[in-house]
N, C-alpha and C positions, 0 to 999 in steps of 0.2 A: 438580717442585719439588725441590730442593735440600733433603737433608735434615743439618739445622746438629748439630754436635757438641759434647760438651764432654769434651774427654781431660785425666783427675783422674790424673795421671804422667805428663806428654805426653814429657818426655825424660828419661824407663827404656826399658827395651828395649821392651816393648809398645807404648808410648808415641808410641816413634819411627817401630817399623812399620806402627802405626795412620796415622798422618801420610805414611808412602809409600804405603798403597792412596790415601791420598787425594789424594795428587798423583797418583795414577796415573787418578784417576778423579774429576777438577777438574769434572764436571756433575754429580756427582751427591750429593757431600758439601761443606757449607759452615763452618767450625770458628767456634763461637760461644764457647767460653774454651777456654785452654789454663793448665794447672796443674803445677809441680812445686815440689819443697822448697826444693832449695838452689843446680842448676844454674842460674845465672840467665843466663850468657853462652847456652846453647843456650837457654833461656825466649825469650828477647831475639831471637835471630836464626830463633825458630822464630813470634814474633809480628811479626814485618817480612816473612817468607816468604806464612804464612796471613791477614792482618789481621784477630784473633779478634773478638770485640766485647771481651772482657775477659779478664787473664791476671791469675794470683795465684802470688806465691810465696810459699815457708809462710815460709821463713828470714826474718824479720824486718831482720834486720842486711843483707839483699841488695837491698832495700825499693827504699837512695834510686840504684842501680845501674841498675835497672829503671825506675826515673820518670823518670832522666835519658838513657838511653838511646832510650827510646820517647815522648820527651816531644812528634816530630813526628808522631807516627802517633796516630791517631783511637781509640785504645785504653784501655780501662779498668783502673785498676791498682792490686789489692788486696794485701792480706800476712796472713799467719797464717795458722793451722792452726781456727780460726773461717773465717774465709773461704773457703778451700778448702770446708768443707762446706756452707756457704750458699750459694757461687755456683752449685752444681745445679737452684733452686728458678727463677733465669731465665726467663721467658715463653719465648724466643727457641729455646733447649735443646731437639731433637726427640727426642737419645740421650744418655744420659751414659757414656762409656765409664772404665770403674771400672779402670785398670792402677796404680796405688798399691801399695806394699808393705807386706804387711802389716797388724796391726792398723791401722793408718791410715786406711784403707778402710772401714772399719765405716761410722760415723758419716754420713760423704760419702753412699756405698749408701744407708742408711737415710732420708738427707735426701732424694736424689735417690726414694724409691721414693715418700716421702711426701707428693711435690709430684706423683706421678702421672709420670713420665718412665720409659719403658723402662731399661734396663743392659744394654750388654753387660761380661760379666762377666768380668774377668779376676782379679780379687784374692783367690783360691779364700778367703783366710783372712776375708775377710766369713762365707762360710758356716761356716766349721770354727767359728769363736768363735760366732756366735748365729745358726745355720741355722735352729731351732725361730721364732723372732723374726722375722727377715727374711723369710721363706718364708711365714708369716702374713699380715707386713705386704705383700707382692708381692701374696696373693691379696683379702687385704682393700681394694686402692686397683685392682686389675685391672691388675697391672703384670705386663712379660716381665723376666726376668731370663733372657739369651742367652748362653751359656756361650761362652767365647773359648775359655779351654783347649784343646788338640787333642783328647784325650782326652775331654773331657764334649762337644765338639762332634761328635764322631765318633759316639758314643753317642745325643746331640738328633739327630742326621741318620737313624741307623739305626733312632729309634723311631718316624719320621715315618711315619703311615698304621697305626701298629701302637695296640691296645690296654697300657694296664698293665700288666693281671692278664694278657696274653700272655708277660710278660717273667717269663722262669725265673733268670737270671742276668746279670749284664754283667760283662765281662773288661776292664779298664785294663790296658794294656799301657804298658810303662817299658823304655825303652832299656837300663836299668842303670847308667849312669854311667860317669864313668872307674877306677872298682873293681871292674867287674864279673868274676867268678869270684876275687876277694882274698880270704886268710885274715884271719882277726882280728890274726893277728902282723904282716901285711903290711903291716895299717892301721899300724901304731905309728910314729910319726915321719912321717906323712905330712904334705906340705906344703899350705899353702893356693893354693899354684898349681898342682899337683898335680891338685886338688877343683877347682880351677877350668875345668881343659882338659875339658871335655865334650867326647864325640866326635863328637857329631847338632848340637846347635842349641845357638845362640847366644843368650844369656840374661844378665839380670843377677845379678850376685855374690853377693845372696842365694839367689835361688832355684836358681842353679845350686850352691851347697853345699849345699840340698836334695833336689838330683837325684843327689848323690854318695853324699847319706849315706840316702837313700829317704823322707826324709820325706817330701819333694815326694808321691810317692806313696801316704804317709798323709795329706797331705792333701787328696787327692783321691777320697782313698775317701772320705773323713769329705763334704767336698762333693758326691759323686756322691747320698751318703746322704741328702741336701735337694733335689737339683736333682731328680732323678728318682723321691722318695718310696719307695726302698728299703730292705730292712731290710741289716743287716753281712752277715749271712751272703749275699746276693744280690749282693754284690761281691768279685770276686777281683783278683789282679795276677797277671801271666804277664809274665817278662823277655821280650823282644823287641828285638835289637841291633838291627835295621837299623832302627829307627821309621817305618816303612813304612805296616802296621797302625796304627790309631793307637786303635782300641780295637774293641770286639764286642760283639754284644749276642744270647744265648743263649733262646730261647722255648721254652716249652713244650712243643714239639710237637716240642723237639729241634733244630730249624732254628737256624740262628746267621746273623747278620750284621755285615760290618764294612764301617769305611770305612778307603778308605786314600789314600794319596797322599805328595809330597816330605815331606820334612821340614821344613817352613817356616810361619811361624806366621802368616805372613800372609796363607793360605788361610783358618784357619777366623778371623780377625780379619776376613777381606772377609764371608765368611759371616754371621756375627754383625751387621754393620755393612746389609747388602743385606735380610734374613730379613724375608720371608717369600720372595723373589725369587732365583731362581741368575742371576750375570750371566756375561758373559764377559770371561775377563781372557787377560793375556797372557804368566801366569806360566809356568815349565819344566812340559812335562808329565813326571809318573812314566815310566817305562820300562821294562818286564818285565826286557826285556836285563839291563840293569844290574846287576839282583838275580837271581841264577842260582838262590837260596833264602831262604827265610825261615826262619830258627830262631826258638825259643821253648823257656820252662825257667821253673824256681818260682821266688821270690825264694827267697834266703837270710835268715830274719830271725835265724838265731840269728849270723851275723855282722852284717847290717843292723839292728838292734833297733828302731831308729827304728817302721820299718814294724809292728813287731807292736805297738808303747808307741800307736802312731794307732789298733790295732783296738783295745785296751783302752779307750783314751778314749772310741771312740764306743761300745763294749758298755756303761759305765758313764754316759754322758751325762750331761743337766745340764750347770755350769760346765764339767766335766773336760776336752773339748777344746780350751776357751779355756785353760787351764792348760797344757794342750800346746802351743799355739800359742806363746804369751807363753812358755815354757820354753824352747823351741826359738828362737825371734828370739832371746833374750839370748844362749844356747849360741854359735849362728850368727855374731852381730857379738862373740862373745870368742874366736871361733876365727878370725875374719879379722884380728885386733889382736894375733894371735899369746899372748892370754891362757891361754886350753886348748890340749889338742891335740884332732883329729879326734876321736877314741874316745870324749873328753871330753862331747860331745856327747849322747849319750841318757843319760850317767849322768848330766847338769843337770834333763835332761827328766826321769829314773825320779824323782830327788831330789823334783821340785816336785811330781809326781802323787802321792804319798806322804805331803805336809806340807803343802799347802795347803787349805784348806777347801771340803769339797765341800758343792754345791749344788745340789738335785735339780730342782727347778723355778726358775731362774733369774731374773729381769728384767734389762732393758739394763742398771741401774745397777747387779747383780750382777755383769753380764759387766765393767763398765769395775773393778769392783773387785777381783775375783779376779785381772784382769789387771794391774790396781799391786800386790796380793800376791804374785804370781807372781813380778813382775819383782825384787821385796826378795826372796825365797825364792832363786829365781838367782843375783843376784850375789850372796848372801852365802854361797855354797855354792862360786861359783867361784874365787874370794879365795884357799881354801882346795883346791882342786882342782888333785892331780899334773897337770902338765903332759907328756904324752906323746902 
């Protein structure tokens, strides 16, 4: 049997690659909605491709584009950012594949965990804002939450057959970005396309100025920290240019394990989407040739700061990584609007971990609040912030 989807981002970059394993693999996945914001022409020509049972888009204003466009296809046609998170509850729904950016995601997650539906997971910032939450609620309804990430998938593949308490350490591995080995002077005047040219993988605009500026890989420590029940110090980062490696997983006994393979994200998205099953596909294989060597080296946090501001969060926990999270989005979309410049960046973050009200033991409507404090905290900081 066909097992029916529903991709909550279907055209972001996860989104989309999700949707080519699945024409790549027309027996075995059926798409029952397809969801994004604002694209609504690719909504459109990706619901006449799949014929979903229902698509939603959040932009309201793109509404009557979408009902008249699909108004001959058999298709169901919501709007809002309500809708998005109720269409998870669906009978029909075997997976809900979570690629949304950002806090956006929360809510979707959470709805989809509490109708009993698996997740594959790609929207790491569901865990970073309320891992303690979700991770309850996943174990309290018996749900999988199946990490997309390369990095957390690499990690789920290498603890497969293994115990916990076996695990000494796990190593996330980060390409470094398009700054890797930059001075802090370097950074100054850096452009947003600049931050944009990744050197490995193709991603969208937020997360790839994540991957420039190393949050990305604060927030995957912070998520590694719910997904796999680690404490901080049981998570390191190791630069690794060729993203080969795509992560390790260090035991006890000394032993280490990694997984590796191309660069392409819709290895561990087939993964995620097949699990409990490896299939066979017909993607590039790796090639030793190719890579003559593997390097590896520490991150720089005292030029990356981003990265050490995510281990603070999670050593302080409670609200503080939602505050990071929310700090960082508004940072993020005021450096792509040419608001800040690059560097600007974790001084929005230091700013709001500093002035916002911490919360030691949280609830969801904590996390949704701290998150509208944050975002007033931000911009009323960035107003005011050199741009360089």
């Amino acid at each position: 049997m066909k097992k029916n989807l529903a991709i909550l981002g279907s055209t972001g970059s996860i989104g989309t690659q999700t949707l080519q394993v699945v024409r790549n693999h027309p027996d075995l996945f059926g798409i029952a909605v397809l969801t994004a914001q604002g694209n609504c022409d690719l909504l459109i020509a990706q619901a006449k491709e799949f014929n979903p049972n229902a698509v939603v888009i959040g932009n309201e204003k793109c509404y009557p584009k979408v009902v008249e466009a699909l108004k001959n296809y058999p298709v169901k046609i919501f709007t809002g950012l309500n809708s998005i998170a109720q269409i998870v509850e669906m009978d029909e729904i075997d997976l809900v594949v979570s690629a949304l950016v950002g806090y956006a995601g929360l809510k979707p997650t959470l709805n989809a965990i509490d109708a009993g539906k698996n997740v594959a997971l790609a929207n790491k910032e569901t865990l970073v804002i309320a891992g303690d939450l979700v991770m309850a609620e996943a174990r309290r309804k018996n749900v999988m939450l199946l990490p997309v990430d390369s990095e957390h998938s690499a990690i789920f593949q290498c603890l497969k057959g293994e115990r916990t308490e076996s695990v000494e350490k796990i190593y996330l591995t980060a390409s470094g970005g398009p700054f890797l080995g930059k001075t802090r002077d370097q950074l100054i005047g850096i452009t947003k396309d600049a931050a944009l040219h990744h050197p490995n993988w193709k991603m969208g605009h937020k997360i790839t100025i994540d991957s420039a500026s190393m949050m990305n890989k604060g927030l995957e420590v912070i998520e590694a920290r719910w997904l796999f029940n680690l404490r901080p110090e049981q998570i390191d980062v190791i630069i690794h240019p060729q993203s080969v490696i795509h992560s390790l997983v260090q035991f006890i006994d000394g032993s280490m394990k990694a997984q590796l393979g191309q660069p392409d994200m819709k290895l561990p998205i087939l993964y995620a989407l097949t699990y409990p099953q490896r299939i066979t596909s017909d993607m590039p294989r790796f090639s030793f040739a190719d890579y003559p060597y593997l390097s590896f080296k520490a991150p720089d946090t005292a030029v990356f700061r981003n990265l050490a501001l995510a281990y603070e969060a999670l050593r302080q926990g409670g609200n503080m990584p939602c505050v990071l999270n929310a700090a960082n989005e508004t940072a993020v979309g005021a450096f792509l609007c040419d608001r800040i410049g690059f560097l600007g960046i974790p001084e929005v973050i230091e700013h709001c971990m500093s002035t916002v009200s911490f919360i030691r033991n949280p609830t969801y409507d904590d996390y949704v609040g701290s998150h509208r404090e944050t975002l007033e905290h931000a911009g009323e900081f960035i107003v005011n912030l050199k741009k360089y």
